[in-house]
C-alpha positions in Angstrom: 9.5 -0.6 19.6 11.2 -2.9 17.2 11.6 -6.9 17.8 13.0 -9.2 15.5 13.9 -12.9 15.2 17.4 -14.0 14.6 16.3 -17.4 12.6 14.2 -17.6 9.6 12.2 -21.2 8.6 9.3 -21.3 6.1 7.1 -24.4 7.3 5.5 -26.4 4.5 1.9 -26.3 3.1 -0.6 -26.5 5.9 -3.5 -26.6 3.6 -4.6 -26.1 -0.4 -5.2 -22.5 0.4 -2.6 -21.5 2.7 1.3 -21.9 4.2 2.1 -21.7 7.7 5.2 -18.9 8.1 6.8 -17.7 10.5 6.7 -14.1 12.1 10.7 -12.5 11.8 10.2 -9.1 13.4 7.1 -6.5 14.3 7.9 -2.7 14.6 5.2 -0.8 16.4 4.6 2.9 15.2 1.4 3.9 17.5 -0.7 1.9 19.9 -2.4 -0.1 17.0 -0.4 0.7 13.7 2.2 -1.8 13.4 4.6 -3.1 10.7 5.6 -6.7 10.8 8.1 -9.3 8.5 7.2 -13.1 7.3 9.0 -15.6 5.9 8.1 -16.0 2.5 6.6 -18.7 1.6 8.1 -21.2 -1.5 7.0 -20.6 -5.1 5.0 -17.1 -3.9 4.9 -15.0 -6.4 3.2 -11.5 -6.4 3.1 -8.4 -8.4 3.8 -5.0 -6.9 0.6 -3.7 -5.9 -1.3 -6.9 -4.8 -2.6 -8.2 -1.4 -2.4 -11.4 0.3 -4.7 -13.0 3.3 -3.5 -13.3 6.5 -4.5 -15.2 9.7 -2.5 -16.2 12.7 -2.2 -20.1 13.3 -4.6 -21.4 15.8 -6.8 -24.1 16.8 -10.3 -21.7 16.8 -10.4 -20.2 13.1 -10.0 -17.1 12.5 -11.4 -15.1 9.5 -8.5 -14.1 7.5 -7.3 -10.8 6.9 -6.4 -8.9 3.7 -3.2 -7.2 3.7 -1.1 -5.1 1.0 1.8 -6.2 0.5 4.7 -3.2 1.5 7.8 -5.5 0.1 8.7 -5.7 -3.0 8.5 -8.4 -5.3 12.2 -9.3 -4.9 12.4 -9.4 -1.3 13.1 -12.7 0.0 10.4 -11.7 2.6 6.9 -10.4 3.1 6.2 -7.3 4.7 3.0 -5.9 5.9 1.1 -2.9 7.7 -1.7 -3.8 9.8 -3.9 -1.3 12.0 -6.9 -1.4 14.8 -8.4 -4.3 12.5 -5.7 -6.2 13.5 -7.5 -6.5 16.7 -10.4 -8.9 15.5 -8.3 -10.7 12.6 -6.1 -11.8 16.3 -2.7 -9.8 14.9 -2.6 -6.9 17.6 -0.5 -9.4 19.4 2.0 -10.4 16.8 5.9 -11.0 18.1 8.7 -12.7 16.3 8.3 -16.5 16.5 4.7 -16.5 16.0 3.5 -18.6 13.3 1.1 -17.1 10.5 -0.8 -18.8 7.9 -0.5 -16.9 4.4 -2.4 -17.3 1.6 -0.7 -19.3 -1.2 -2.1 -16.9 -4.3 -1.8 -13.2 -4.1 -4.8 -10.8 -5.0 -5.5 -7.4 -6.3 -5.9 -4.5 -9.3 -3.7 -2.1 -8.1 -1.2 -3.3 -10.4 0.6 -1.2 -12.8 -0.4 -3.7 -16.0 -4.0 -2.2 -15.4 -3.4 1.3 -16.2 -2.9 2.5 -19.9 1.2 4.2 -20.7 1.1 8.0 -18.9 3.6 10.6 -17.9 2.5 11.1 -14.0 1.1 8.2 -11.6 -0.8 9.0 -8.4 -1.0 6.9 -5.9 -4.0 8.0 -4.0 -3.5 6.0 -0.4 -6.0 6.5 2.9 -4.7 4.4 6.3 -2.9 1.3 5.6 -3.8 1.2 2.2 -1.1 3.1 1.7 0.9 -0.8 2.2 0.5 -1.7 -1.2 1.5 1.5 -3.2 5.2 1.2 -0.8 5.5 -2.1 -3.4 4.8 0.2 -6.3 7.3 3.1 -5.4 9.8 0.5 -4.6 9.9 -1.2 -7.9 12.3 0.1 -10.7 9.5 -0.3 -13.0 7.5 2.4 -11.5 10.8 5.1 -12.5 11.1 3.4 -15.8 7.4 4.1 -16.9 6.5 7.1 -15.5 8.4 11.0 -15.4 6.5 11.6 -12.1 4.9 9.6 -8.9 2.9 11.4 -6.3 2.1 9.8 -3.3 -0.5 11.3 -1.4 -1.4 9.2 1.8 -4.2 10.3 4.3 -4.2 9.7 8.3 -5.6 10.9 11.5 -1.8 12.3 12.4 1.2 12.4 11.7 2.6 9.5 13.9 0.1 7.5 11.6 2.1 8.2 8.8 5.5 7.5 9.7 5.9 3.9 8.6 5.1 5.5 5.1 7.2 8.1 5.4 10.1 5.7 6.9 10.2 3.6 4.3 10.2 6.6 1.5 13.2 8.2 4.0 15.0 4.9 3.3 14.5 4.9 -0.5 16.1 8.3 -1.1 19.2 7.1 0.1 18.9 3.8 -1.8 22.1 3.1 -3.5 20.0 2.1 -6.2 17.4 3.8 -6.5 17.7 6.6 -4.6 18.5 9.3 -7.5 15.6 8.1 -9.6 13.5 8.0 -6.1 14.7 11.6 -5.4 13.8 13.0 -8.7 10.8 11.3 -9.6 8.9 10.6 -6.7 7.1 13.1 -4.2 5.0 11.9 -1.2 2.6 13.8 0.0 1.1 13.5 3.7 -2.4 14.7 4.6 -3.7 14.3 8.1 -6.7 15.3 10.1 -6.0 18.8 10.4 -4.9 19.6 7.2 -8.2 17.2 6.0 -10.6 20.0 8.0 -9.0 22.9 5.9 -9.4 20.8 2.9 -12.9 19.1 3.2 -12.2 16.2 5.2 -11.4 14.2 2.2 -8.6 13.7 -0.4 -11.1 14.3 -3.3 -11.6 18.4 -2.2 -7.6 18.3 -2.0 -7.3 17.2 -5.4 -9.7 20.0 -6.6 -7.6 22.4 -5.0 -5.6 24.8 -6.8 -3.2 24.4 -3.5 -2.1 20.4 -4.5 -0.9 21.2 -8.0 1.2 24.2 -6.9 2.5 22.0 -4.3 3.6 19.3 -6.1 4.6 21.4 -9.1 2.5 19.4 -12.0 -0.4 20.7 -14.1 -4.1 19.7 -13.2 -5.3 16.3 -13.8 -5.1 15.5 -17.8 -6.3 12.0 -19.0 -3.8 11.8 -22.0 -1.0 11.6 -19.4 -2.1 11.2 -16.1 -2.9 7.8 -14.1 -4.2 7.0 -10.3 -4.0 4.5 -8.3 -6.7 4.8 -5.3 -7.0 2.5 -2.5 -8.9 3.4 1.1 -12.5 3.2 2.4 -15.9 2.5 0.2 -16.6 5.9 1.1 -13.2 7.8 -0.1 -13.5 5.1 -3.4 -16.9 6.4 -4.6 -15.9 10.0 -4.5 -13.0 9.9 -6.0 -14.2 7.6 -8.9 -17.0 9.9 -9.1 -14.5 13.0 -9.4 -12.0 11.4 -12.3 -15.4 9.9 -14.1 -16.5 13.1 -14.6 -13.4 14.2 -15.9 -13.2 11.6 -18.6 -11.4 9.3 -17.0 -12.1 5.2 -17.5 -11.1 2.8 -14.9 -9.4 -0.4 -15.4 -8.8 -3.4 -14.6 -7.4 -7.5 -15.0 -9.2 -7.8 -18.8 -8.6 -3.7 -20.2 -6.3 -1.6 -19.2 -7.7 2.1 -17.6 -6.4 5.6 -16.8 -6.9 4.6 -13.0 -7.6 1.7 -10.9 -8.9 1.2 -7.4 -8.9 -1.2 -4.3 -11.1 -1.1 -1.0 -8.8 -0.6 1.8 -9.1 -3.5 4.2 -9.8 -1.5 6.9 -12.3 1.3 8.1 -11.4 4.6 8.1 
């Protein structure tokens, strides 16, 4: 189901912290994964990679949520993915119209200024932290700096991972960047059954001999390989764990690293 809203007005600064917007349309892609369009609020900047907080505009307050940004940084507006945590934060119920407050200043690590120059990028994804690596592969950037992107996103099916795979659809046929899009980048799904044959996490599918045939790349080599991981504290620690091992040194806003990571703002 897709709604949208024929109007667009960004509404002025409610508070020092935040700017009431203004929901434009909400595209449902299971009972609780949904993707939804803001306004964009004046003077917002972001980088590609970074999250902002959300809450929806009401009397009672609401804890805000913490939300990758999908859109790239040149959009005019802000896109988002939001799952079954959207129940609590009060955005299950989100339709065009409704007003939004966003946070002025936008967060994060998974930026690609953190991570030292490298040949292949992987963008390691579980749930809807897959949002903020759809900035990434979206930016020309991305293409410019790196020969290769995988994109390896994690889910408990395959209707779970079709806003993902929607939005990499639409960026092969990008008049833009589609060729580079074509050539460079490869997404790769992995849900719940394929996650039992592998271990049950994206760490025993990186060990595998299985991936790196797949995606036609040599094992993981820290003078030209960089990750990107964002998903659940648990997913996080073995994953650091497995590239630690391996040499690999995480970065970060002060020193750049051979990967970065970001807790996914949602249990998986």
């Amino acid at each position: 189901m897709y709604e949208t809203l024929s109007f667009a007005e960004s509404n002025p600064v409610v508070s020092g912290s935040f700017n009431r917007e203004i929901v434009l349309s909400v595209r449902r892609w299971t009972d609780t994964l949904f993707s939804f369009t803001t306004t964009r609020p004046l003077g917002f900047d972001f980088t590609n990679g970074q999250f902002a907080l959300i809450s929806p505009d009401r009397d009672a307050f609401t804890p805000p949520q913490a939300l990758g940004i999908a859109s790239p940084d040149h959009d005019d507006v802000l896109e988002f993915l939001c799952g079954s945590e959207g129940q609590a934060a009060g955005l299950q119920q989100l339709k065009p119209g409704d007003k939004l407050m966003v946070g002025r200043r936008a967060r994060g690590k998974l930026v690609l200024n953190s991570l030292k120059q490298g040949r292949c990028l992987y963008l390691l994804g579980s749930g809807i932290g897959i949002a903020s690596f759809l900035s990434i592969v979206r930016d020309r950037e991305t293409y410019e700096r790196f020969s290769k992107i995988v994109l390896v996103h994690a889910g408990p099916g395959p209707t779970d991972l079709s806003y993902a795979q929607s939005v990499v659809a639409n960026l092969e046929a990008d008049p833009v960047l589609g060729s580079r899009v074509r050539s460079k980048l490869t997404y790769y799904p992995l849900f719940a059954s394929q996650r039992s044959r592998e271990g049950d996490r994206i760490v025993d599918l990186l060990a595998s001999r299985e991936f790196f045939e797949n995606v036609d790349l040599p094992p993981f080599a820290r003078e030209t390989d960089r990750i990107m991981m964002c998903g659940s504290e648990q997913m996080l620690h073995d994953l650091k764990l497995f590239f630690d091992v391996r040499g690999f040194i995480e970065g970060g806003a002060l020193e750049r690293g051979d990967y970065v990571t970001e807790k996914a703002f949602v249990g998986h």
